[in-house]
C-alpha positions in Angstrom: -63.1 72.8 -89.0 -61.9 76.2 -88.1 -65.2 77.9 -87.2 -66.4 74.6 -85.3 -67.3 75.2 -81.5 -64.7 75.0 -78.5 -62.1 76.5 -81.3 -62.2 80.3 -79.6 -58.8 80.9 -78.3 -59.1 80.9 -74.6 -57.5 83.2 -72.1 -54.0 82.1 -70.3 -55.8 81.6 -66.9 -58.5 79.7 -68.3 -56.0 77.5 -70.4 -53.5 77.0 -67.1 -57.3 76.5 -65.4 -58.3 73.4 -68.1 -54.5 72.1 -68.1 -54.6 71.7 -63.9 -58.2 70.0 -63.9 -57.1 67.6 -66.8 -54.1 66.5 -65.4 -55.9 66.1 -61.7 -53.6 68.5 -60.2 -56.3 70.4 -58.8 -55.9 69.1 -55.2 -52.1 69.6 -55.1 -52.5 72.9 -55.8 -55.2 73.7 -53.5 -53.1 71.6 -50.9 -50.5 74.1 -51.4 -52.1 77.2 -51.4 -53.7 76.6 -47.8 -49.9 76.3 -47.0 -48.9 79.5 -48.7 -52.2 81.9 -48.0 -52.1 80.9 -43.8 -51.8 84.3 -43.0 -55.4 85.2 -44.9 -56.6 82.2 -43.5 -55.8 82.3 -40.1 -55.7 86.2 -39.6 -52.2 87.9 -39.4 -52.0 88.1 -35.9 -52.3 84.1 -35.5 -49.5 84.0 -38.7 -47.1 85.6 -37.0 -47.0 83.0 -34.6 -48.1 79.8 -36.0 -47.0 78.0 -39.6 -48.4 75.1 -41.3 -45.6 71.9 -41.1 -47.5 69.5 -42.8 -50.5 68.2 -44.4 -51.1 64.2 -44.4 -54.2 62.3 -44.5 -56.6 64.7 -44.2 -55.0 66.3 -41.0 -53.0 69.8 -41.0 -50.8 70.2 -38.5 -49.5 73.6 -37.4 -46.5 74.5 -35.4 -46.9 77.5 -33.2 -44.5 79.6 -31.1 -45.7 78.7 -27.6 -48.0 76.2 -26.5 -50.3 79.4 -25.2 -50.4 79.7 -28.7 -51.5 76.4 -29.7 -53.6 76.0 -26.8 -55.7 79.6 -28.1 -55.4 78.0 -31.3 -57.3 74.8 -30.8 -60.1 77.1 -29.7 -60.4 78.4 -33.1 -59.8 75.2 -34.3 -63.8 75.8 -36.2 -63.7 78.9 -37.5 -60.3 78.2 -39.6 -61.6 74.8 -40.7 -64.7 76.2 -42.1 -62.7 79.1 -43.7 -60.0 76.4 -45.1 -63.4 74.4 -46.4 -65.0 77.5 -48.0 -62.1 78.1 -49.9 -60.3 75.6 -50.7 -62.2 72.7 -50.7 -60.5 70.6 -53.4 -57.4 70.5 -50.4 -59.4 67.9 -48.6 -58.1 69.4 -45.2 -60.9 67.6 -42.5 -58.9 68.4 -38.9 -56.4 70.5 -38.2 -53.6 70.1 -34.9 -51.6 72.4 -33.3 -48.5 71.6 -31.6 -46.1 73.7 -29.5 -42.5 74.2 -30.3 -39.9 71.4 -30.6 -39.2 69.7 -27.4 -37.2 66.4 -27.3 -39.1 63.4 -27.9 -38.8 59.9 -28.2 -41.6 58.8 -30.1 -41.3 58.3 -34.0 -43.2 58.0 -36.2 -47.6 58.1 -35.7 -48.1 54.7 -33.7 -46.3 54.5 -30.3 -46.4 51.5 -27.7 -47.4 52.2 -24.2 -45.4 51.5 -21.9 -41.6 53.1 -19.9 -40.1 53.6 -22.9 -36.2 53.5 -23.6 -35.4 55.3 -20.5 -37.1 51.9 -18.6 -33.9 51.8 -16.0 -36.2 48.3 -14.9 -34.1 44.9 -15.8 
């Protein structure tokens, strides 16, 4: 039927829009643009200085230049959650955690045993 409803050609974003909902990409995407728009969510002061390293289970971590940084950081740790909620809330980003640069570790991985460790110099 050529003059049926839902036959009006539809405008590239709305067409890329229906294509991304269909296919349930719609929280990948959003996923990725919190990654890629940090600086307008965080401010571009806190951009300079921080960047997003990963995004698992709910929980963002970002990796900041000093641990000053993340420290001040974990004080705003509200404000950017709402503004990461208000905007993209198909990205399903519920806490966020800020780390200080890389210093050596020996944990792997997100469970750990307490205990001495492998430096245990004990029997």
């Amino acid at each position: 039927m050529p003059f049926a409803p839902g036959r009006d050609p539809l405008g590239l974003g709305a067409a890329i829009a229906e294509l991304t909902r269909s296919a349930g990409w719609d929280s990948v995407l959003a996923k990725e643009e919190v990654v890629l728009k940090w600086a307008d969510l965080a401010g571009a002061d806190v951009a300079q200085h921080s960047e997003p390293v990963s995004l698992e289970r709910g929980l963002l971590t970002v990796r900041c230049d000093s641990t000053a940084w993340a420290k001040n950081l974990t004080y705003m740790r509200a404000v950017i959650l709402t503004e990461i909620g208000k905007r993209y809330p198909d990205a399903g980003v519920e806490n966020l955690r800020f780390i200080g640069p890389d210093v050596p570790s020996w944990k792997w991985g997100p469970r750990a045993v307490p205990g001495r460790g492998p430096r245990d110099t004990y029997g």
